[in-house]
N, C-alpha and C positions, 0 to 999 in steps of 0.2 A: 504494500500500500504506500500511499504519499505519506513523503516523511520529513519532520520542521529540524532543519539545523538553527541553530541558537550561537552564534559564532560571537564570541567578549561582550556578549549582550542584543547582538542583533538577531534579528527573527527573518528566514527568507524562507521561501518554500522551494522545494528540489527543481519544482516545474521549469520555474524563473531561473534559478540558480543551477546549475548543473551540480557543479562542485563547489565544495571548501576552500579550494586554492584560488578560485572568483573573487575569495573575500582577499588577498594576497596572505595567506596565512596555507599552515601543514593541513594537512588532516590530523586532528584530533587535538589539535593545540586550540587553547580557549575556547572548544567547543565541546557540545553535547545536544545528543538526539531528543526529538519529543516526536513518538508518535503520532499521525494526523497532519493536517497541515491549520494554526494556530489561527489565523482569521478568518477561515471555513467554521471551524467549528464553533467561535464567538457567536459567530453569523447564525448558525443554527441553531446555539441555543437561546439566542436571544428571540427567534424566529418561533421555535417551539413554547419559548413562555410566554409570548404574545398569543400565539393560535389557543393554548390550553386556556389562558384567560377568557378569552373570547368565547372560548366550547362552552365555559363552566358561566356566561354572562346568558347564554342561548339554555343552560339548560335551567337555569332560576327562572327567566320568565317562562316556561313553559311547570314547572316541578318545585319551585322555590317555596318557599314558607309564604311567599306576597304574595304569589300569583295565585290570579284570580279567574284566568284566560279562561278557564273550563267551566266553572259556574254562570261568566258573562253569556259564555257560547249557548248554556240551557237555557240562560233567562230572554235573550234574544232569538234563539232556535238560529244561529250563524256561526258556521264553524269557520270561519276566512282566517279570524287571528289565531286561529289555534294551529290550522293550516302551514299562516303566515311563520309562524312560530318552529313549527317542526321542521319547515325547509330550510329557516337560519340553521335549526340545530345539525342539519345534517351539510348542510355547508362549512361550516364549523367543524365537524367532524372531520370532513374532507381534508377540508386545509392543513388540519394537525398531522393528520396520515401521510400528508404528501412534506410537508415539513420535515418529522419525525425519518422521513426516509433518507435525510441526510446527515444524521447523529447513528454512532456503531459502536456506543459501549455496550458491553452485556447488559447492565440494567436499562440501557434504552431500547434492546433489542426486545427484553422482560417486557416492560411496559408496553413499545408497540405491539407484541402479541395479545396482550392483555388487552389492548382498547380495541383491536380489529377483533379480538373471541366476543365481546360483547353485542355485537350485533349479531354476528353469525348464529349467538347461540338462541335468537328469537326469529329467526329468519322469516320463517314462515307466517309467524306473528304478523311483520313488515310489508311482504306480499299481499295480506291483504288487504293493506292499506295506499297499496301501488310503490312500497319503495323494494329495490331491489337491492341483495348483499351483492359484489360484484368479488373475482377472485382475488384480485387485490388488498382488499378490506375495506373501500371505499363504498360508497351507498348511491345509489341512483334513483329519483323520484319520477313516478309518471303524475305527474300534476295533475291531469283532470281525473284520476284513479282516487289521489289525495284527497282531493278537494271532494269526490264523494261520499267519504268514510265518513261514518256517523259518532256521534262525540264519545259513547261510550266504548268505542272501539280504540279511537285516540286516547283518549287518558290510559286505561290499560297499560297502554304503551307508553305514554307520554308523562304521565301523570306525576304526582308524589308517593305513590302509593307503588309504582312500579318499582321491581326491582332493579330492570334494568339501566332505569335512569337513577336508583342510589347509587347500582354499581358504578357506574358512567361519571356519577358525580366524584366519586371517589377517586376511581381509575385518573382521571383528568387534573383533580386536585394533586397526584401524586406526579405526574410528571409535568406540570407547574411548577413544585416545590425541586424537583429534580434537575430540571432546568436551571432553576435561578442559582442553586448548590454549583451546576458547572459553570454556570456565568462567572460565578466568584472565584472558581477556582480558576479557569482561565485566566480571569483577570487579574489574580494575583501573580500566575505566569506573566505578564505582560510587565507589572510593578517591578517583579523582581527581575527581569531581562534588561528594564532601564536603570534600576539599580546597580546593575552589574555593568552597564554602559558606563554609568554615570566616574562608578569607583576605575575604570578604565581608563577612561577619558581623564580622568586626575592625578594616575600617576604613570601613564603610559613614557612619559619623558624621563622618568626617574627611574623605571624599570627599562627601557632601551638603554639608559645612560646617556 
């Protein structure tokens, strides 16, 4: 895989860089490897704690303590917000999926099994509401299928009461919190790769002579 030298404090990825000796330096003088390439995967998980936010914003209005989506939809006999509501969430889903596909630590690999088993494992449920599981773990909607489904059939699914939107809730909260965990640790790679510029740069003259 793609792999980050880290050279007296710089950061280059192998792509751009070929070699060590690019930098005028040995190989292995002032430097040391970091698996991945280091603002790829910033990128990603800033990218995936943004989508999980977003998932877990889509699934409170539909499943939250507030929402009210489902009792409006009886009292008015309209189910368009509730509708409106399940296609965010499965957009939202989407997005995390396709996000998620560019982070490859084991616990991310963990987690995206876990949030793609979560639909699968109501599939049928889904169908007959017009949404489809697709191989991927991505979700496809037939809208006017959607938009036919009767309110008790959505909450089911969609509800507070469903399991599979605790579990969703859960699953989402965790690689939320998982993400932000690698942001930090990244980003203290980054602190401590200027820090180590910094101490370089200060006594490069004195250590040359």
């Amino acid at each position: 895989g793609s792999s980050t030298y880290i050279v007296c404090g710089a950061v280059s990825n192998t792509s751009e860089l070929q070699k060590p000796e690019d930098y005028g330096v040995k190989s292995g003088w002032g430097m040391f490897r970091v698996r991945g390439n280091i603002p790829e995967l910033f990128t990603g998980y800033e990218n995936t704690d943004k989508s999980s936010e977003d998932l877990q914003n889509a699934i409170d209005k539909l499943a939250g303590k507030k929402s009210t989506v489902f009792k409006d939809a009886r009292e008015s006999k309209d189910t368009s917000k509730v509708t409106a509501a399940a296609q965010e969430l499965i957009d939202k889903y989407n997005s995390l999926v396709e996000v998620m596909s560019k982070t490859s630590s084991s616990l991310d690999e963990f987690y995206k099994k876990a949030l793609k088993g979560l639909p699968k494992s109501i599939k049928e449920s889904l169908e007959k509401v017009g949404i489809t599981y697709n191989s991927d773990g991505t979700l496809e909607v037939d809208s006017d299928k959607l938009k036919k489904a009767d309110v008790d059939s959505l909450e089911k699914i969609f509800g507070s009461d469903s399991e599979f939107m605790k579990k969703l809730s859960f699953v989402t909260d965790r690689i939320e919190s998982n993400a932000e965990a690698n942001l930090q640790s990244v980003s203290s790679t980054y602190s401590s790769t200027a820090d180590i510029m910094s101490s370089f740069n200060s006594s490069k003259y004195d250590f040359l002579g």
